[in-house]
N, C-alpha and C positions, 0 to 999 in steps of 0.2 A: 116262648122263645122265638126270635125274629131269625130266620132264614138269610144266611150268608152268603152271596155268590161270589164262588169265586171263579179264576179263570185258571184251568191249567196251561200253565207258558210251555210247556215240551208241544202242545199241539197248534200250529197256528189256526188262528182264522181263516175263512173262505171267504170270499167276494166277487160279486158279480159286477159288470157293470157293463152300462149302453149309453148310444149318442144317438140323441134326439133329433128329428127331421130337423129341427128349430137351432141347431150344433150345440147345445149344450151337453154336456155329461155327466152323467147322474153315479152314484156308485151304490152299492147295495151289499148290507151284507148276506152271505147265503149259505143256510143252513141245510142243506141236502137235499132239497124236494128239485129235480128236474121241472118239474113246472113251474117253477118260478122265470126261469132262465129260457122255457117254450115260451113262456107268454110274451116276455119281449123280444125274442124273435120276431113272432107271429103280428106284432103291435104294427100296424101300419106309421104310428106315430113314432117309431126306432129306426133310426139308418143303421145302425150297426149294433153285436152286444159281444163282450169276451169275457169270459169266465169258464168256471170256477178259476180263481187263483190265489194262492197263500199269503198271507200279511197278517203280524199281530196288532201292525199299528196302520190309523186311518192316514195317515199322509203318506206311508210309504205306499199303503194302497192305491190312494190317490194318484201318485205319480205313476205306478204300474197301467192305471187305468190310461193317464194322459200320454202314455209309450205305445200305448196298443190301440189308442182310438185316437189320438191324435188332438189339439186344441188344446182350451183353457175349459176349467171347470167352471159353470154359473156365466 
């Protein structure tokens, strides 16, 4: 029997995201570990990161992210 995943919709997603010395902006999603979201901190190669923040869907995260760090994604 093959394993179904599903997603519950009553809880959104999490994500993280940062902007690259280079101004790009990367989005991430993130699953509860705080060290995920140290390490780009601590990344000399990150100008900035904000997170955690709720979204079910990737483009409204996206533009969450492009509100708060500012730019064009890619």
């Amino acid at each position: 029997m093959a394993y179904k995943m599903t997603q519950d919709r009553s809880k959104k997603l999490e994500w993280y995201a940062y902007k690259h010395i280079n101004g790009t902006l990367h989005l991430r999603r993130y699953f509860g570990d705080p060290l995920d979201i140290r390490e780009a901190k601590d990344s000399p190669f990150v100008r900035a990161v904000t997170g955690p923040f709720e979204s079910n869907k990737r483009n409204e995260a996206e533009d969450i992210m492009k509100a708060r760090l500012g730019g064009q994604n890619g």
